[in-house]
MITOR-307270 format. One record per residue (C-alpha): residue in one letter; x, y, z. Coordinates in nm, 4 decimals, always signed. Each point is the difference from the previous one (the first is absolute). Layout:
# MITOR-307270
residu a	x X	y Y	z Z $
...
This chain:
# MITOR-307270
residu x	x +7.5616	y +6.1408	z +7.5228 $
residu x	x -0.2184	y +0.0614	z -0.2348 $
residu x	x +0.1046	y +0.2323	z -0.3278 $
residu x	x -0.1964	y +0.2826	z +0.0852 $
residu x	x -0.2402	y +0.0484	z -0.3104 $
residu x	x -0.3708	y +0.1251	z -0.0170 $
residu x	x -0.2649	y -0.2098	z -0.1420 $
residu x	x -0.3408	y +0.0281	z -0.0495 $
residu x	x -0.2588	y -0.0933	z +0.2372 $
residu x	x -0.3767	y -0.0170	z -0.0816 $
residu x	x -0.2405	y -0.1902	z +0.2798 $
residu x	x -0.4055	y -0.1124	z -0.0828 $
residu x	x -0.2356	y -0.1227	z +0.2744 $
residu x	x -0.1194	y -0.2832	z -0.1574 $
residu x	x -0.3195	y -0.2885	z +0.0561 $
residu x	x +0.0628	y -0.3861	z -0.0301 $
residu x	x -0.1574	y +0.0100	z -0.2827 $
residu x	x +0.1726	y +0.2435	z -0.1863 $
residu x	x +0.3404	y -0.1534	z +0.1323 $
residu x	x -0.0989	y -0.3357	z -0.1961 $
residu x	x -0.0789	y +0.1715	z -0.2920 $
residu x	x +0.3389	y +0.1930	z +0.0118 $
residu x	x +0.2115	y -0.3109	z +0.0806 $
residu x	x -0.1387	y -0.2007	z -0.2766 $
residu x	x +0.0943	y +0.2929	z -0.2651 $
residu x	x +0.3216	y -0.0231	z +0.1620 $
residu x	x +0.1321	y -0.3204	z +0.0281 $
residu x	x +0.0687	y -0.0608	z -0.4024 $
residu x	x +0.2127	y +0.3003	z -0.0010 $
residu x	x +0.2020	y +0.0459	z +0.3056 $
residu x	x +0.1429	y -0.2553	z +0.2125 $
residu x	x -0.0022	y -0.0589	z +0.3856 $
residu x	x +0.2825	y +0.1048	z +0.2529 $
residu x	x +0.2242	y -0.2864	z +0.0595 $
residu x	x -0.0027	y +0.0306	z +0.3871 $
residu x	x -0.4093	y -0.1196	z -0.0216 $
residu x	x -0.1538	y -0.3145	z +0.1951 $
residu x	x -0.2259	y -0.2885	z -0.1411 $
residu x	x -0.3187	y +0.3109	z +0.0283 $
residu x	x +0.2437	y +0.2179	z -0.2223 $
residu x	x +0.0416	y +0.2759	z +0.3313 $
residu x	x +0.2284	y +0.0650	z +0.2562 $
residu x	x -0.0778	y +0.1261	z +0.3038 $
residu x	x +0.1755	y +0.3473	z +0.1182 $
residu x	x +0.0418	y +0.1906	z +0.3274 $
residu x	x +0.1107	y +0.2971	z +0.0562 $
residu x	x +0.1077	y +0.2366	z +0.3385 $
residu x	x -0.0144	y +0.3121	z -0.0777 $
residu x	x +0.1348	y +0.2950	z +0.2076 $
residu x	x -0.0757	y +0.3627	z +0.0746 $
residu x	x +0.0209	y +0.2680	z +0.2839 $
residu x	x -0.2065	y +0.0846	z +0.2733 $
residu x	x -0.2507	y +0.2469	z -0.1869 $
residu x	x -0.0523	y -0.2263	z -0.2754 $
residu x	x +0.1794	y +0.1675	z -0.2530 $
residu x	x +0.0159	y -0.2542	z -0.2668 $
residu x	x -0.3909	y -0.0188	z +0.0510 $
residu x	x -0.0934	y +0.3392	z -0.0390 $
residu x	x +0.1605	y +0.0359	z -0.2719 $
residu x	x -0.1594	y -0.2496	z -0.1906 $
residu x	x -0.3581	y +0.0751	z +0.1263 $
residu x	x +0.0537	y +0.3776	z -0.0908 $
residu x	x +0.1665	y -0.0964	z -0.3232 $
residu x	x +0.3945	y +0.1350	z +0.0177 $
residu x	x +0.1106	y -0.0589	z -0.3387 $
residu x	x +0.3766	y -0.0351	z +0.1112 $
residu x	x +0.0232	y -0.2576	z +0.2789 $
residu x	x +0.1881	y -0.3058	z +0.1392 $
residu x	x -0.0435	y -0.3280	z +0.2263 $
residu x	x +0.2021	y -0.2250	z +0.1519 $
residu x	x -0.0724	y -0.3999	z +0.0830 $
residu x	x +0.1330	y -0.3078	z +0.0648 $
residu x	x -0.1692	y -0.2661	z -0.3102 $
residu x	x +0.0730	y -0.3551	z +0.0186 $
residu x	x -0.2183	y -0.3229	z -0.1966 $
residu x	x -0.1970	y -0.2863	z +0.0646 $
residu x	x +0.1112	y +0.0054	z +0.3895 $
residu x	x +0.3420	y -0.0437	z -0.0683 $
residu x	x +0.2311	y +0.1808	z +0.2328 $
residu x	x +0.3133	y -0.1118	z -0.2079 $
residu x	x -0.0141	y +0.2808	z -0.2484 $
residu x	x -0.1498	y +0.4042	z +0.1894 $
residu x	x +0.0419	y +0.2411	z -0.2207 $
residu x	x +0.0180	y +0.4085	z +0.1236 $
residu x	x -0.1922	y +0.1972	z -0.2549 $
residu x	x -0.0360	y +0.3702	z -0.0432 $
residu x	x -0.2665	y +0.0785	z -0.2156 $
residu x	x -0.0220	y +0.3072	z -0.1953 $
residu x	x -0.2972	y +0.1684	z -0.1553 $
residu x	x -0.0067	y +0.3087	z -0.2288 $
residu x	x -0.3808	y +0.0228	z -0.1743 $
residu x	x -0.0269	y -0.3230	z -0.2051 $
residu x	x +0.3444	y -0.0962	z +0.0151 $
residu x	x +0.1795	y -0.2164	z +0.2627 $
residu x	x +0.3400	y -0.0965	z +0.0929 $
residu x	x +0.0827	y -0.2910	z +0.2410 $
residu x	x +0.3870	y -0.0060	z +0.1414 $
residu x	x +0.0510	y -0.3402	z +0.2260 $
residu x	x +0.2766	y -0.1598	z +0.2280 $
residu x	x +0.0339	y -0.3555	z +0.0938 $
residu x	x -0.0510	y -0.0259	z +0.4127 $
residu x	x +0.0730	y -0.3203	z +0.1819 $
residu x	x -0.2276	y -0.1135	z +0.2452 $
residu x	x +0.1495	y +0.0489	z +0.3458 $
residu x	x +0.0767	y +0.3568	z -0.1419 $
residu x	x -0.3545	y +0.0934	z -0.0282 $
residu x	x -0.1363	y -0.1871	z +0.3458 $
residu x	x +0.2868	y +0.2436	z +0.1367 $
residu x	x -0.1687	y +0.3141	z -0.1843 $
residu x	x -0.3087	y -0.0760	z +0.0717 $
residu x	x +0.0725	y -0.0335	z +0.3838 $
residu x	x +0.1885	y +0.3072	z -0.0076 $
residu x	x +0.3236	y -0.0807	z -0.0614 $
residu x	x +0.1421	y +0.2134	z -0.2552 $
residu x	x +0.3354	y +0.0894	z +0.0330 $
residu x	x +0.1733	y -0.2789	z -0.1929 $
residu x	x -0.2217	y +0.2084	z -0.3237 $
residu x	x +0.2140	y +0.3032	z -0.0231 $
residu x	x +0.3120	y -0.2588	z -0.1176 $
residu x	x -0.1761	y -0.2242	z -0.2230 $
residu x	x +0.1198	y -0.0975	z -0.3199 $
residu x	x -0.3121	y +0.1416	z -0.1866 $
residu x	x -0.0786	y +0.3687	z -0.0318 $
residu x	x -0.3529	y -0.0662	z +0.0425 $
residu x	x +0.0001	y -0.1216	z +0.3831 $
residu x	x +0.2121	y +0.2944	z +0.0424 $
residu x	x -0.2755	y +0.2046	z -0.1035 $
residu x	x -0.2775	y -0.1432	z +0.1776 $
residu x	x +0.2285	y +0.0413	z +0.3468 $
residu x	x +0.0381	y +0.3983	z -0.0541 $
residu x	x -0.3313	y +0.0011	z -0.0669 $
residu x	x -0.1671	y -0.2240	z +0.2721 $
residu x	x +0.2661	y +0.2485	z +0.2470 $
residu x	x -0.0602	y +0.3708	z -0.1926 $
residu x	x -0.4209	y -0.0615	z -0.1054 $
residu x	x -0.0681	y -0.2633	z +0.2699 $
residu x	x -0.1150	y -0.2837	z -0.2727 $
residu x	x -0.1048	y -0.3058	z +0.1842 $
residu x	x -0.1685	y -0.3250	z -0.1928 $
residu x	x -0.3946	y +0.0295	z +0.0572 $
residu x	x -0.1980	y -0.2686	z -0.1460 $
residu x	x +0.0737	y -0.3233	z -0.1931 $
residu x	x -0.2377	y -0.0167	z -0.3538 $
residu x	x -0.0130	y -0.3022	z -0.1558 $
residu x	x -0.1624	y -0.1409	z -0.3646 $
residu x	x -0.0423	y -0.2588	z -0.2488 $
residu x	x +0.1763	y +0.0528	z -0.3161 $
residu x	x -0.0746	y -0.1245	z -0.3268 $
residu x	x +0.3456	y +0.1728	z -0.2707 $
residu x	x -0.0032	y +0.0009	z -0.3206 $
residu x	x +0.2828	y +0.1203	z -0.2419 $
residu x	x +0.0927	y +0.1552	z -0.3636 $
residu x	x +0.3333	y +0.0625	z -0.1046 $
residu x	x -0.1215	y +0.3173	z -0.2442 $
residu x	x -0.0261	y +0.2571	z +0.1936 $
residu x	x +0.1251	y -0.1857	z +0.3634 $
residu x	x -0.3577	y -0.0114	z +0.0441 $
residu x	x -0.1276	y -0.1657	z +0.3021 $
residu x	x -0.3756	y -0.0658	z +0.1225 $
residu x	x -0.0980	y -0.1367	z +0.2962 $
residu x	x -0.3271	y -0.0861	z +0.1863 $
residu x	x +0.0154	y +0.0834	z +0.4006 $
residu x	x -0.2863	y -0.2125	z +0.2026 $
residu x	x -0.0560	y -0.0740	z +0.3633 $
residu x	x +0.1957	y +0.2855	z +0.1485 $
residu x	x +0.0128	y +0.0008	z +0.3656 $
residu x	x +0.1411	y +0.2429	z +0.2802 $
residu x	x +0.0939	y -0.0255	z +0.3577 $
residu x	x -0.1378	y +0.3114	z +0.0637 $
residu x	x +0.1049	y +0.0709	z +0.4163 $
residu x	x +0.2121	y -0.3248	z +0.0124 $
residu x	x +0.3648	y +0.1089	z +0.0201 $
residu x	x +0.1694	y -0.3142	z -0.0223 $
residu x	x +0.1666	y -0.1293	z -0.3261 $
residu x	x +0.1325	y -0.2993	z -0.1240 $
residu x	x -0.1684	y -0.2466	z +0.1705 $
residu x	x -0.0733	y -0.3357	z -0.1315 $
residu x	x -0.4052	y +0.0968	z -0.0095 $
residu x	x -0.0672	y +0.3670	z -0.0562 $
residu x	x -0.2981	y +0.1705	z +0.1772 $
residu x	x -0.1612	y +0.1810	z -0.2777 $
residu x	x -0.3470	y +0.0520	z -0.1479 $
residu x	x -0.1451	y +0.0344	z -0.2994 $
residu x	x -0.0405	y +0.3579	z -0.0992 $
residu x	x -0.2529	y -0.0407	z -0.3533 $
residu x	x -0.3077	y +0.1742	z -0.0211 $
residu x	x -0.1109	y -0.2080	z -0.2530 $
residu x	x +0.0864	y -0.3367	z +0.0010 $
residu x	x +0.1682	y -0.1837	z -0.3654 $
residu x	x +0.0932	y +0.3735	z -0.0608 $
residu x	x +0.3526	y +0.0067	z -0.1264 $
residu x	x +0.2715	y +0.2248	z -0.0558 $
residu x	x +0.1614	y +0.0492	z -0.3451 $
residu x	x +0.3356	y +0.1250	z -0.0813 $
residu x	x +0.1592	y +0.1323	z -0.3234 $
residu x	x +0.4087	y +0.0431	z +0.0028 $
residu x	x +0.1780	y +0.0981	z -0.3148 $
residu x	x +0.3015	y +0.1667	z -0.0480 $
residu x	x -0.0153	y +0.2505	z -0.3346 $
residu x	x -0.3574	y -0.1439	z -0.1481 $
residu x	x -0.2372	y -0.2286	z +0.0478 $
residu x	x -0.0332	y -0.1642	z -0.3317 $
residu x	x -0.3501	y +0.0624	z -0.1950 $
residu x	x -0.0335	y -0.3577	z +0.0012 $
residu x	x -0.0419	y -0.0437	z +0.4033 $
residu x	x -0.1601	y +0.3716	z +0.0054 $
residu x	x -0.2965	y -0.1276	z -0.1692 $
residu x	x -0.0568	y -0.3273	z +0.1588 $
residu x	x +0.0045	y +0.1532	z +0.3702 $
residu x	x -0.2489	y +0.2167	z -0.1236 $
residu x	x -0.3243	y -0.0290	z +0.2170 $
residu x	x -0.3574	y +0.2139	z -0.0484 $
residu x	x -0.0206	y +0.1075	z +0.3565 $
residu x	x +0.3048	y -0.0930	z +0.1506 $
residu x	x +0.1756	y +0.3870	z +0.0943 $
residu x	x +0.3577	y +0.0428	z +0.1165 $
residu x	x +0.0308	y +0.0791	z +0.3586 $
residu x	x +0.2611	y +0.1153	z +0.2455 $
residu x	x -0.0249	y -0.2947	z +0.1861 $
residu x	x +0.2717	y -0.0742	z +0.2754 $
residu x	x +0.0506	y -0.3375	z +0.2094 $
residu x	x +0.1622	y +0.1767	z +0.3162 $
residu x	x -0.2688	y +0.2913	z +0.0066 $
residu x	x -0.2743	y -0.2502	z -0.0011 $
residu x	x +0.1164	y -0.2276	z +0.2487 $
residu x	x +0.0778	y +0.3044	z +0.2212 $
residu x	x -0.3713	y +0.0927	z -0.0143 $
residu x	x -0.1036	y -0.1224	z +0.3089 $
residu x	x +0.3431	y +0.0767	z +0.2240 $
């Protein structure tokens, strides 16, 4: 599981354009993520979960400071290595605790089998059982992006550029071999960028993500593929 520490999390709706100018003031001083293809991305899907009156929803949309979701990551198609992740979000800061899930485990959760959760080894599917049984969480919609990482030991600073990001909206089945999803952009080439640092952000990187016109936003993945069911 993860070690349970805050870090900071700013997001910028960005255009192509701006994304090229970004990535080439980046690339002399931070590196890629090792886990990249040939293109320098990996592809990431997510299922996330919440209860029958949208909780996890509202309280993004009417802007909860303190709040929490739960959902089943995994990379590049690769059913190998799911991940449970609770994400936690207080203001600017998050924290992201995970748990290693095999895959027959979670084709058994996400059919409705739950009991073998309440005596698994990690504390984390524990959780997510009370809570799918005492606040009715249930997985909703599958959201899934391009992502282009890129990484600076100072400051555990990580940047990444989310493209493409898809949702299968009403479709209720997961883990199959071709997901049913659309794309969800308004605007297409528009991109998604994320700042993670731990204490600071050296003044280095501060100045070179610096754009004009480019505003922080609280932008979430789930909330905006949930925008149409």
């Amino acid at each position: 599981m993860g070690n349970g520490k805050y870090r900071h999390e700013l997001k910028y709706s960005i255009t192509y354009a701006q994304y090229l100018l970004l990535r080439s003031r980046l690339i002399p001083v931070m590196r890629q993520d090792g886990n990249v293809d040939h293109k320098g991305q990996y592809l990431i899907r997510s299922i996330y979960f919440d209860n029958y009156r949208d909780r996890a929803l509202r309280e993004k949309i009417n802007g909860v400071a303190m709040r929490e979701k739960f959902r089943i990551r995994y990379y590049n198609d690769d059913l190998s290595f799911l991940k449970l992740e609770k994400k936690r979000k207080a203001g600017d800061l998050c924290m992201k605790l995970d748990a290693r899930i095999e895959e027959a485990e979670c084709r058994r959760l996400l059919a409705g089998d739950t009991g073998w959760m309440l005596d698994h080894a990690a504390e984390l599917v524990q959780e997510l059982y009370i809570k799918m049984k005492s606040e009715q969480l249930r997985p909703r919609v599958l959201v899934s992006y391009l992502r282009e990482p890129y990484v600076c030991k100072a400051g555990n600073v990580r940047i990444t550029f989310d493209s493409n990001i898809r949702s299968t909206l009403f479709h209720q089945e997961f883990l199959e071999a071709v997901p049913v999803d659309v794309d969800i952009s308004d605007e297409p080439g528009r991109m998604i960028l994320e700042v993670k640092y731990d204490e600071f952000l050296p003044d280095v990187i501060a100045g070179l993500i610096q754009l004009g016109d480019c505003r922080r936003q609280a932008f979430s993945k789930y909330a905006a593929c949930r925008r149409f069911g």
